[in-house]
LOMAR-977502 format. One record per residue: z, y, x of N, C-alpha, C, O in turn; residue in three letters. Coordinates in pm, 1 decimal, padded with zeros to 6 digits. Example, Ala and Ser with C-alpha at 12.3 -4.5 7.8 and 13.67 -1.06 7.14 Angstrom:
<recs>
@n_Z->00780.0; n_Y->-00569.0; n_X->01319.0; ca_Z->00780.0; ca_Y->-00450.0; ca_X->01230.0; c_Z->00780.0; c_Y->-00330.0; c_X->01320.0; o_Z->00846.5; o_Y->-00331.9; o_X->01423.6; residuo->Ala
@n_Z->00708.0; n_Y->-00225.0; n_X->01285.0; ca_Z->00714.0; ca_Y->-00106.0; ca_X->01367.0; c_Z->00787.0; c_Y->00003.0; c_X->01290.0; o_Z->00803.9; o_Y->00113.8; o_X->01340.9; residuo->Ser
</recs>
This chain:
<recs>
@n_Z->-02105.1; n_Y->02599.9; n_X->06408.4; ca_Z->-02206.1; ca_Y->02664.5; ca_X->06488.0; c_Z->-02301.4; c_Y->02558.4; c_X->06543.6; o_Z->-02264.4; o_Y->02452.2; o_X->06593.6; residuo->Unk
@n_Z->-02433.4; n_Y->02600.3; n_X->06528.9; ca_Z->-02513.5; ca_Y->02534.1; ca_X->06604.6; c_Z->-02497.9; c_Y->02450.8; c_X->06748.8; o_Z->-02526.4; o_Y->02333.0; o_X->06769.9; residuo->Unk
@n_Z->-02454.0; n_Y->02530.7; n_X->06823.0; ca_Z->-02504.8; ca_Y->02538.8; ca_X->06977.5; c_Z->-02313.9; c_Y->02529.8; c_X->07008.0; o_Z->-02258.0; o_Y->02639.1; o_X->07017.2; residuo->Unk
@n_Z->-02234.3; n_Y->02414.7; n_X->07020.4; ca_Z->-02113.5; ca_Y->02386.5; ca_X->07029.4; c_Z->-02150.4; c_Y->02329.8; c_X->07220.9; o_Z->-02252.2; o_Y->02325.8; o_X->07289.9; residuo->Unk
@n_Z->-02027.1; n_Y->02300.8; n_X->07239.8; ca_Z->-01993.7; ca_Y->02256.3; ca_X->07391.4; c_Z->-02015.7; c_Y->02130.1; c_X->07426.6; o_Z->-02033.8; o_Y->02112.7; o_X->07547.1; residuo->Unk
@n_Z->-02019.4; n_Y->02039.5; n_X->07359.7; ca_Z->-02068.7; ca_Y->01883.9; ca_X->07281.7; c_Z->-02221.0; c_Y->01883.2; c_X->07309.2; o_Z->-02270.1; o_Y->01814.0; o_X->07398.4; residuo->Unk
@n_Z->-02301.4; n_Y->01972.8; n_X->07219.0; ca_Z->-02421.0; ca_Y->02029.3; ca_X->07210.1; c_Z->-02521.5; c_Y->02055.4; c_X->07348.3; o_Z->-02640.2; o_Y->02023.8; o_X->07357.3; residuo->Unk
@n_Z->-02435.4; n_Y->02123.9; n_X->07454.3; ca_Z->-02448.8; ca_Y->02206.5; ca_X->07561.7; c_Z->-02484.0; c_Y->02081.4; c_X->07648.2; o_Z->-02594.3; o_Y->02057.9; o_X->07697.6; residuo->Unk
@n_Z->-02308.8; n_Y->01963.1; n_X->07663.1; ca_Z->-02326.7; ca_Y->01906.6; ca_X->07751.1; c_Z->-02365.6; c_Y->01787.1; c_X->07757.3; o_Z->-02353.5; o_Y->01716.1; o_X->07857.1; residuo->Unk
@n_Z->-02432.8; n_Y->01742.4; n_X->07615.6; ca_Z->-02518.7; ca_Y->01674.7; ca_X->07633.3; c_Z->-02695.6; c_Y->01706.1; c_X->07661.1; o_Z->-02780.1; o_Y->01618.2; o_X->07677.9; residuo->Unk
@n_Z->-02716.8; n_Y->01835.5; n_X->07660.2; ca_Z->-02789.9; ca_Y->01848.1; ca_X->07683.1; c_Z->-02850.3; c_Y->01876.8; c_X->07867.0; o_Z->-02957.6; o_Y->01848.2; o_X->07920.1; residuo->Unk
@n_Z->-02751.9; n_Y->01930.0; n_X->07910.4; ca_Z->-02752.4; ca_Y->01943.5; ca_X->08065.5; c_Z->-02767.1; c_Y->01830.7; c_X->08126.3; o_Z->-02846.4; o_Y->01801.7; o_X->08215.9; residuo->Unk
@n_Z->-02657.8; n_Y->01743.3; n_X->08055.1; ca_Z->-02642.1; ca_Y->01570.6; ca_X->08101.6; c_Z->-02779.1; c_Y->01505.9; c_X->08099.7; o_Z->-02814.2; o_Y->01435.2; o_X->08194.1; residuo->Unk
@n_Z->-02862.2; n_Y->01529.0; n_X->07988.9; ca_Z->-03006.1; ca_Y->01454.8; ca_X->07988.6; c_Z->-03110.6; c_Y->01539.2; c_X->08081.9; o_Z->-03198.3; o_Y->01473.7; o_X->08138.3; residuo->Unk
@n_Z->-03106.9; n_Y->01665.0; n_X->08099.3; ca_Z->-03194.4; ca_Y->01705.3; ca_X->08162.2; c_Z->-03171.5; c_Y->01763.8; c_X->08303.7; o_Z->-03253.4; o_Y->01775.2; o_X->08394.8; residuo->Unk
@n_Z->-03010.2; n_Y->01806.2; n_X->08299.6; ca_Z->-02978.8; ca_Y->01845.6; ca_X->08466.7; c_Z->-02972.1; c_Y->01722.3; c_X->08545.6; o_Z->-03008.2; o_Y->01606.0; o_X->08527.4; residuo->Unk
@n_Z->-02907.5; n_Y->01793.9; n_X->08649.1; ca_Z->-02867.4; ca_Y->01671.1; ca_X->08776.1; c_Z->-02701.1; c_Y->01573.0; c_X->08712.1; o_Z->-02662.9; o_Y->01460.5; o_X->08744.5; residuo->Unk
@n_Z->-02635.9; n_Y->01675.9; n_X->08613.0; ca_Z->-02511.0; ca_Y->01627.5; ca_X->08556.8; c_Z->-02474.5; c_Y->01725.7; c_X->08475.6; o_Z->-02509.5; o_Y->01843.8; o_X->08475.0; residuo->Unk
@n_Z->-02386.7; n_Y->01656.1; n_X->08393.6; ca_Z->-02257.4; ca_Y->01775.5; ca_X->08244.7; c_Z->-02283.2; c_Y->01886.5; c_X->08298.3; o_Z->-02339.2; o_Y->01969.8; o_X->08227.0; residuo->Unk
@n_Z->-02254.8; n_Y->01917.5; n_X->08421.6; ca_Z->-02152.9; ca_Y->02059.3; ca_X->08468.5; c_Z->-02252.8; c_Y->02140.8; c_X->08501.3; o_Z->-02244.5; o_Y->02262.8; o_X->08487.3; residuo->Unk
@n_Z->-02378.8; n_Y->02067.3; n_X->08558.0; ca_Z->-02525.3; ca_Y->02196.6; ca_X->08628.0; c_Z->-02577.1; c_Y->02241.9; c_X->08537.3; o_Z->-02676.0; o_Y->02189.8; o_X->08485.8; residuo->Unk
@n_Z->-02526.6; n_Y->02342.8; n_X->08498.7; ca_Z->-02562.7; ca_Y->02441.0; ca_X->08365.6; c_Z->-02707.0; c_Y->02545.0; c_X->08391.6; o_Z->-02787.2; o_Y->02596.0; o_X->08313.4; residuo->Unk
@n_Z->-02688.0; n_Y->02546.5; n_X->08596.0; ca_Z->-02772.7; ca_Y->02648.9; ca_X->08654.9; c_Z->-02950.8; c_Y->02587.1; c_X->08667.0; o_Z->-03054.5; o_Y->02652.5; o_X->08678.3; residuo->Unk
@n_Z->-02932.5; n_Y->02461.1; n_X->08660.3; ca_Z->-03087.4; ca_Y->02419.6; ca_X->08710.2; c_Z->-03160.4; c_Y->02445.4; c_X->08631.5; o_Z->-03120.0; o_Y->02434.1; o_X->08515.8; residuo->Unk
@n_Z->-03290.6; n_Y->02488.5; n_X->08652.1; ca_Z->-03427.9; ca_Y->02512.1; ca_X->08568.4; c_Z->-03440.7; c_Y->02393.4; c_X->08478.7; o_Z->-03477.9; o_Y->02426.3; o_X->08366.0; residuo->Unk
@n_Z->-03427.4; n_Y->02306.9; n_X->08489.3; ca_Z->-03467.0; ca_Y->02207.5; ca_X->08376.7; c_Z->-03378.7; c_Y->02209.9; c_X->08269.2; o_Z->-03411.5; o_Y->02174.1; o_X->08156.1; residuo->Unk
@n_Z->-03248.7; n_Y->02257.7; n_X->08304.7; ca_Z->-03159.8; ca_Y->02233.6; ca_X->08183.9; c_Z->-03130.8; c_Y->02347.3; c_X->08110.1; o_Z->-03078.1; o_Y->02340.6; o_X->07999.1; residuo->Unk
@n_Z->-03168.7; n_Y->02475.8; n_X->08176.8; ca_Z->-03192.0; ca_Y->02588.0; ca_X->08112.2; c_Z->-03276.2; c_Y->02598.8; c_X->07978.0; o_Z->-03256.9; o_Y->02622.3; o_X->07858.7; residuo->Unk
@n_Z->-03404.4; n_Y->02561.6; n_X->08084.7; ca_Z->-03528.8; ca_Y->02525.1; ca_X->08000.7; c_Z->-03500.8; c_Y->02450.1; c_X->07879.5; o_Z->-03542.3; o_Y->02484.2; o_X->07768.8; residuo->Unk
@n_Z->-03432.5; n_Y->02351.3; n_X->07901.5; ca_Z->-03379.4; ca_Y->02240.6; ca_X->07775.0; c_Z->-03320.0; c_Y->02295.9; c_X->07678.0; o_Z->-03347.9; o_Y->02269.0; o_X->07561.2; residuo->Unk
@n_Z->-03217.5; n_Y->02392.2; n_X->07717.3; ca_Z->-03167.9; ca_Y->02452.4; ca_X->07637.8; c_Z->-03226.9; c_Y->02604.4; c_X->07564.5; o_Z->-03180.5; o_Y->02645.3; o_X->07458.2; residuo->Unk
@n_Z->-03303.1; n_Y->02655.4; n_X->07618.3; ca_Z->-03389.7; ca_Y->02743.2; ca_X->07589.2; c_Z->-03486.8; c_Y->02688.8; c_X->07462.0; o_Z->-03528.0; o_Y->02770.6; o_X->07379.8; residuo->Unk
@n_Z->-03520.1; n_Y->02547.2; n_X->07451.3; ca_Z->-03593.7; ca_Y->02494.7; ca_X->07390.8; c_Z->-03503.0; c_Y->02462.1; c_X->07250.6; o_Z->-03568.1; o_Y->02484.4; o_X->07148.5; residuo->Unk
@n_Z->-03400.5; n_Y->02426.0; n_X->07233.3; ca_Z->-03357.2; ca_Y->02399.4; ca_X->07129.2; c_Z->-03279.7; c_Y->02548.5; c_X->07077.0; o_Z->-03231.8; o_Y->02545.0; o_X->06963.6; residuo->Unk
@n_Z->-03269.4; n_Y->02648.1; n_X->07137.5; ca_Z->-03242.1; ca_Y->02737.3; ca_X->07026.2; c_Z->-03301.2; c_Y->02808.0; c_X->07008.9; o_Z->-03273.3; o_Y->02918.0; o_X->06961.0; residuo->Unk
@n_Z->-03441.4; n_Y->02752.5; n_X->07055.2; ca_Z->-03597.3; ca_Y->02824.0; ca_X->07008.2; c_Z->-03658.6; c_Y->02749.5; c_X->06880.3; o_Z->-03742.0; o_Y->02797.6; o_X->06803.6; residuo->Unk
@n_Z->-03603.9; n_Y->02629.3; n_X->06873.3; ca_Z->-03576.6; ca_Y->02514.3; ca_X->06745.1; c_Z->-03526.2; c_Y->02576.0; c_X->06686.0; o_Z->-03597.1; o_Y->02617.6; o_X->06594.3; residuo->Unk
@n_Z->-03411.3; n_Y->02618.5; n_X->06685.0; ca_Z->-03324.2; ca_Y->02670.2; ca_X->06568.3; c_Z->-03364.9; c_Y->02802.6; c_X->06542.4; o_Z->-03357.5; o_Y->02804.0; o_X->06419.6; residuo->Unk
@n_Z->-03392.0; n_Y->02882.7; n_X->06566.4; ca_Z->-03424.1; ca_Y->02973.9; ca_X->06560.2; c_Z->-03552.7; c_Y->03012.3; c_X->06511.2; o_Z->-03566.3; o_Y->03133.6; o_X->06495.2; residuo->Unk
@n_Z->-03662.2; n_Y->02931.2; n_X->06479.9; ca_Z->-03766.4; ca_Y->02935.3; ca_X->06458.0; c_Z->-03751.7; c_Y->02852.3; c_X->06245.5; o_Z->-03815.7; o_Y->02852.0; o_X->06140.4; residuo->Unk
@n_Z->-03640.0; n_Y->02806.3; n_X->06296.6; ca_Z->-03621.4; ca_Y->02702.1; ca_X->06155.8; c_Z->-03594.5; c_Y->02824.2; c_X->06069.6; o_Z->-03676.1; o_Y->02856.9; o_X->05983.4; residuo->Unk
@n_Z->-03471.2; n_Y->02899.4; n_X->06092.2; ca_Z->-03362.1; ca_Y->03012.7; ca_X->06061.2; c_Z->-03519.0; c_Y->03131.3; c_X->06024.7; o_Z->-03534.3; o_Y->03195.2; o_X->05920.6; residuo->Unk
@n_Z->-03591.8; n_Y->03129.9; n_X->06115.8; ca_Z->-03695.7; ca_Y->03266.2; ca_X->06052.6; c_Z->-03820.3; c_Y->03162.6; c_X->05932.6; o_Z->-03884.5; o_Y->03201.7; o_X->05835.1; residuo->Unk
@n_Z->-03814.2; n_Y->03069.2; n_X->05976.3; ca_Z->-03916.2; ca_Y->02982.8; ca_X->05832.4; c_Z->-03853.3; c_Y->03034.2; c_X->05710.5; o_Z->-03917.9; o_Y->03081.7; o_X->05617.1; residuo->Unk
@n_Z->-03732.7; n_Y->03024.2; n_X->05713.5; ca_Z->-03614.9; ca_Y->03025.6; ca_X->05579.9; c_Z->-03591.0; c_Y->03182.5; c_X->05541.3; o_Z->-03559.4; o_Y->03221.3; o_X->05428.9; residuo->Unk
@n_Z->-03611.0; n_Y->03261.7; n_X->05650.6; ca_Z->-03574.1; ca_Y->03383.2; ca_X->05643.4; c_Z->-03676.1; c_Y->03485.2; c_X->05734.7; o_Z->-03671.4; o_Y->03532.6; o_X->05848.2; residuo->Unk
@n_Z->-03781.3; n_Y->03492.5; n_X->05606.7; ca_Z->-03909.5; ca_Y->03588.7; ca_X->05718.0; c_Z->-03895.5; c_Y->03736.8; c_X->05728.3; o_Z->-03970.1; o_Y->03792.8; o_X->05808.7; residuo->Unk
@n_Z->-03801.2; n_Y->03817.7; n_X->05650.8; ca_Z->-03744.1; ca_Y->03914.1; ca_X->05735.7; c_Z->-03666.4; c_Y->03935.1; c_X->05842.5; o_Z->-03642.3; o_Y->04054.2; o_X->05862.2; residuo->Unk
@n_Z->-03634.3; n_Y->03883.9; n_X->05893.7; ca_Z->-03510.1; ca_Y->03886.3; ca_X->05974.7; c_Z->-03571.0; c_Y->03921.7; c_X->06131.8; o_Z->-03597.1; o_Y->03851.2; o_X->06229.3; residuo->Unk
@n_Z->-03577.2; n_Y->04029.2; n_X->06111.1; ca_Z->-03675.8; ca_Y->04125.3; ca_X->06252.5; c_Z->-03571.7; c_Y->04093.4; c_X->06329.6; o_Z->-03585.6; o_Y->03995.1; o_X->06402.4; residuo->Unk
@n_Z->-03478.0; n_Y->04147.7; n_X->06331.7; ca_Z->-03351.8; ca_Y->04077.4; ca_X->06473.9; c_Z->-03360.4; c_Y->03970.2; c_X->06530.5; o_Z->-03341.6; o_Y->03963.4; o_X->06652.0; residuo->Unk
@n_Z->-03397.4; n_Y->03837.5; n_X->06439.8; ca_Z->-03364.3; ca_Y->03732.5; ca_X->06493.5; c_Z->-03526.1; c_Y->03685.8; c_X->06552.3; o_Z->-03553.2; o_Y->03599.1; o_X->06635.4; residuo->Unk
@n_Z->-03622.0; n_Y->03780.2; n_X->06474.0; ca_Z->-03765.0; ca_Y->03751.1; ca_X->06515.3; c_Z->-03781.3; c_Y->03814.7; c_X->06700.9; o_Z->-03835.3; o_Y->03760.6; o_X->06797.5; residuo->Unk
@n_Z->-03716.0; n_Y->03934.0; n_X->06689.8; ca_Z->-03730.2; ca_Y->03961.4; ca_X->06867.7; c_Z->-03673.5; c_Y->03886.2; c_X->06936.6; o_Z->-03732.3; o_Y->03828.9; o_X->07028.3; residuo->Unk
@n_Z->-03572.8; n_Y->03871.1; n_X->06916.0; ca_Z->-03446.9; ca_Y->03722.8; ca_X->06981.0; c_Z->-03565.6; c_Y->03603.9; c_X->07022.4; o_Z->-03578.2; o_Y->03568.5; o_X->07139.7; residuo->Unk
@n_Z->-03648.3; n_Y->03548.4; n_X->06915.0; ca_Z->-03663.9; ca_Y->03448.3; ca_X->06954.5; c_Z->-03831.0; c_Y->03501.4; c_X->07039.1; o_Z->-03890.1; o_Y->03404.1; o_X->07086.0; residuo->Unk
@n_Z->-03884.1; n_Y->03600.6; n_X->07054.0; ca_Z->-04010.3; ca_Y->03614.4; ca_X->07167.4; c_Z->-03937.3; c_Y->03646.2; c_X->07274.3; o_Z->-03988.9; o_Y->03611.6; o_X->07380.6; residuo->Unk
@n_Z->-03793.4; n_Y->03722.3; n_X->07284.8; ca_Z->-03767.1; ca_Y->03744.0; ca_X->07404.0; c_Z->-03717.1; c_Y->03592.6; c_X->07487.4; o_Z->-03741.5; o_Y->03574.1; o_X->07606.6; residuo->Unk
@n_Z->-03647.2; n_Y->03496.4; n_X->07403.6; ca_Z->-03639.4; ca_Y->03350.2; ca_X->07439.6; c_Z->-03746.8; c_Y->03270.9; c_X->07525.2; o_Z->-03729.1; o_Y->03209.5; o_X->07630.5; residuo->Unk
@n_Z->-03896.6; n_Y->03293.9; n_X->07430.4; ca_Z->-03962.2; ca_Y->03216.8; ca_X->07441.0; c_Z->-04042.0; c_Y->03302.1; c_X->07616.0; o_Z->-04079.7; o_Y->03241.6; o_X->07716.4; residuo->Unk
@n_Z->-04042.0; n_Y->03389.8; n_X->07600.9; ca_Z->-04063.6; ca_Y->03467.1; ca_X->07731.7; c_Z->-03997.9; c_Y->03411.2; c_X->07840.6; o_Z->-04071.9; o_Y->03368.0; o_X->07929.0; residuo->Unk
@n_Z->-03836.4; n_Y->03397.1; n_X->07862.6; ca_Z->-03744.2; ca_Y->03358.7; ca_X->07944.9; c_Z->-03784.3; c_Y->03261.9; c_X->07922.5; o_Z->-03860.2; o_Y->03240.4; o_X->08017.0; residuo->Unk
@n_Z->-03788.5; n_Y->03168.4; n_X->07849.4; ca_Z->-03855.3; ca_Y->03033.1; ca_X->07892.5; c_Z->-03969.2; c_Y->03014.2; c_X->07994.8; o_Z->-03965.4; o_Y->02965.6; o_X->08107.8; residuo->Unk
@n_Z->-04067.8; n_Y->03064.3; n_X->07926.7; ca_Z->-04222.5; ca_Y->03058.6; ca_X->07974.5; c_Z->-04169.8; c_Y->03157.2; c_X->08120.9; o_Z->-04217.7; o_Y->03077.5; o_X->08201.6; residuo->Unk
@n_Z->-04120.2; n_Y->03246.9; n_X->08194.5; ca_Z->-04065.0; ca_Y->03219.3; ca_X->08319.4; c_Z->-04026.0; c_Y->03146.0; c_X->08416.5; o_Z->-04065.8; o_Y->03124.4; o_X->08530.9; residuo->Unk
@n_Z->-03915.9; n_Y->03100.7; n_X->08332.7; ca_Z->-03846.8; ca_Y->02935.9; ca_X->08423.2; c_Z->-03933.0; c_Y->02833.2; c_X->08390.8; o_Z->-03863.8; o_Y->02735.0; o_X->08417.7; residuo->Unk
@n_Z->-04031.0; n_Y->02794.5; n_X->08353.6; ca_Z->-04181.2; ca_Y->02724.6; ca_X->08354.3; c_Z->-04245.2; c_Y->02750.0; c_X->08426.9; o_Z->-04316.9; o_Y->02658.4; o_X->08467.2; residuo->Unk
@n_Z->-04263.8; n_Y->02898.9; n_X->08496.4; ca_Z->-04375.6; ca_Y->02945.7; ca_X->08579.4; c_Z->-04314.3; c_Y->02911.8; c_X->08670.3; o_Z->-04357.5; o_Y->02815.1; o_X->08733.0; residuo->Unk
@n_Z->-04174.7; n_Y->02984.5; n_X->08719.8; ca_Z->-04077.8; ca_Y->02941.2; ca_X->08823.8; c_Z->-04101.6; c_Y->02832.8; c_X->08913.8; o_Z->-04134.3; o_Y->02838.6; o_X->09032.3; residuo->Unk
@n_Z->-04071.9; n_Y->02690.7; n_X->08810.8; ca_Z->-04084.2; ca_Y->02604.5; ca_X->08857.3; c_Z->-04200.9; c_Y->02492.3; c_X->08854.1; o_Z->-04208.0; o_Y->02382.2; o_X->08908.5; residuo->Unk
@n_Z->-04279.3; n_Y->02554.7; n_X->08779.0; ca_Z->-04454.3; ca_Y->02542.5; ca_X->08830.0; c_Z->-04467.1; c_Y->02572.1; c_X->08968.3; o_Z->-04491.4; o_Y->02485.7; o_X->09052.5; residuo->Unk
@n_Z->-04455.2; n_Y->02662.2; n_X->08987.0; ca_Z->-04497.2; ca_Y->02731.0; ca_X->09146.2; c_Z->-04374.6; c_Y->02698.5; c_X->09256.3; o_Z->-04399.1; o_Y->02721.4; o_X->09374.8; residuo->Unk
@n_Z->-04244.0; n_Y->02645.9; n_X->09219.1; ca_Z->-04154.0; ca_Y->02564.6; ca_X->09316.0; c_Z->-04193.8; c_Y->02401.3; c_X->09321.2; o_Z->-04251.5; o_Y->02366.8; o_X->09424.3; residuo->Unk
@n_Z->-04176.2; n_Y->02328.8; n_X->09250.7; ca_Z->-04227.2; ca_Y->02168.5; ca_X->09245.4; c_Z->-04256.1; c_Y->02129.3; c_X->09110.0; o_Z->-04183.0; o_Y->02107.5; o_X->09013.3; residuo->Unk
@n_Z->-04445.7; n_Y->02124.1; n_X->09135.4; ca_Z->-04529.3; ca_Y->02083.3; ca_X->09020.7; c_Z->-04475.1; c_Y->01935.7; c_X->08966.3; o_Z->-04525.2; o_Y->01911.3; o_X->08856.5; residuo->Unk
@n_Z->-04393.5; n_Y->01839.4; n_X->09009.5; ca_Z->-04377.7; ca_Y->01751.3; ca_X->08958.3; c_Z->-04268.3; c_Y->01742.1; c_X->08845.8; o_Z->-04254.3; o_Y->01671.7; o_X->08745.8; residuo->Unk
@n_Z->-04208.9; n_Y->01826.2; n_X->08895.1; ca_Z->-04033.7; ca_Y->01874.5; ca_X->08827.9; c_Z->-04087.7; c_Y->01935.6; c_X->08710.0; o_Z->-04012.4; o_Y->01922.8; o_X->08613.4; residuo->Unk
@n_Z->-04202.5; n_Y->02003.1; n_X->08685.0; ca_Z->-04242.3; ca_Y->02104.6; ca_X->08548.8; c_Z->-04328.2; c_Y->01988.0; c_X->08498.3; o_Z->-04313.0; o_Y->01961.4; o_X->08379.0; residuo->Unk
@n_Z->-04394.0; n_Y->01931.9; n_X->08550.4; ca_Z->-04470.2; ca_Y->01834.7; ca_X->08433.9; c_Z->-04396.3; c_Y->01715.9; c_X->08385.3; o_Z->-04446.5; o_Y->01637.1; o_X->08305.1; residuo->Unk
@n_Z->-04279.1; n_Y->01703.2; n_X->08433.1; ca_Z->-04148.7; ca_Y->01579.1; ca_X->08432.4; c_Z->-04114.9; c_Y->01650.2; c_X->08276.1; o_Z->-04143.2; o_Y->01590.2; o_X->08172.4; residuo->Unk
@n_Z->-04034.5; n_Y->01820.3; n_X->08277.4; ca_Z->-03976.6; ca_Y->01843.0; ca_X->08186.6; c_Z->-04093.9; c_Y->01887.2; c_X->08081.8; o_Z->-04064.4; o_Y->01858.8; o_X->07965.7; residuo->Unk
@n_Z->-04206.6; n_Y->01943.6; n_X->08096.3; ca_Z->-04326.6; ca_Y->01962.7; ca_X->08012.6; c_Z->-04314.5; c_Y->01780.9; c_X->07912.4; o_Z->-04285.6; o_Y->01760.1; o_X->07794.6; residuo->Unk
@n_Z->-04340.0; n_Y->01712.5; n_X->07990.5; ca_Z->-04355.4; ca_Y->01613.3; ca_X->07923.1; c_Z->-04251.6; c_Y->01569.2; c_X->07884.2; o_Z->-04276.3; o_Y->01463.3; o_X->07826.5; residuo->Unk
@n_Z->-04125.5; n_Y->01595.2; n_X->07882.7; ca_Z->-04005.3; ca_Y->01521.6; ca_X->07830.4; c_Z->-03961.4; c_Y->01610.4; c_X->07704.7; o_Z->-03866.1; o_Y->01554.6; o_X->07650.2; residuo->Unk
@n_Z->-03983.5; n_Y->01684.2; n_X->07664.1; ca_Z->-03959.8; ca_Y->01825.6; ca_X->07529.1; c_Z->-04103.8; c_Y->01840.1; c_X->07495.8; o_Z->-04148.1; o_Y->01914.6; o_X->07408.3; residuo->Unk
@n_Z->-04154.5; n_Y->01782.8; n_X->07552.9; ca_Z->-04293.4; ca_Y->01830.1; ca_X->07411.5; c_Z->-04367.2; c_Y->01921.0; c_X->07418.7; o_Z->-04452.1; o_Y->01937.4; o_X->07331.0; residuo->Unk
@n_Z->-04355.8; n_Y->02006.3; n_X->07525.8; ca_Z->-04413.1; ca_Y->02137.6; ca_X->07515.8; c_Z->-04590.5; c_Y->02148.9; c_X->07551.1; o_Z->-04656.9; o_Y->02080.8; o_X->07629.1; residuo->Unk
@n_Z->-04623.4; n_Y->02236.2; n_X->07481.5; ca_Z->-04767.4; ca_Y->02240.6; ca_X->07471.9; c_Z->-04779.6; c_Y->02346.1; c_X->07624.1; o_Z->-04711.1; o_Y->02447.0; o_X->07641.3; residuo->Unk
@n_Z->-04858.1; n_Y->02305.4; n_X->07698.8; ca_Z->-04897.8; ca_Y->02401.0; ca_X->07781.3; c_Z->-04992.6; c_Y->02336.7; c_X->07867.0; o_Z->-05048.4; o_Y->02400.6; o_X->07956.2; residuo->Unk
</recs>
C-alpha cells in the first residue's frame, strides 16, 4: 500500500511539531498533498475511474480549507508550508 505507517510518520515528523501530531494543519495538509500525488498519478493511468476522480476534488477541497484555515490563523505558518510542498497559490 501506498500510504503505510512509515509513510505517515515520516511525514508528520517533517512537517508537524513531531511523529505523533497527526492533528496540526501543516501535517494534515502534508499529507493531504501526497495522496493527492498519488492519486492524480492512479487517474493519468486510469482516466475512467470516476470514483477515484471525486475522491481526489473532494481531497483537494479539504485541502484548500486547511490552507484557508490557516491563512486566516497565522499568515506565516501557510506561506512556511505553501513554500515547503510546492503549492501553487
Amino acid at each position: 500500500m501506498y500510504l503505510n505507517a512509515e509513510t505517515k510518520e515520516t511525514i508528520f515528523k517533517k512537517h508537524g511539531k513531531s511523529a505523533k501530531d497527526t492533528g496540526s494543519s501543516e501535517g494534515q495538509i502534508a499529507l493531504f498533498t501526497h495522496r493527492i500525488a498519488h492519486l492524480t498519478e492512479h487517474l493519468k493511468k486510469n482516466k475512467k475511474d470516476f470514483g477515484t476522480q471525486r475522491s481526489l476534488i473532494k481531497l483537494v477541497g479539504k485541502r484548500r480549507s486547511l490552507l484557508n484555515y490557516l491563512m486566516n490563523k497565522d499568515i506565516e505558518r501557510y506561506r512556511a508550508i505553501v513554500k515547503d510542498l510546492g503549492l501553487r497559490r
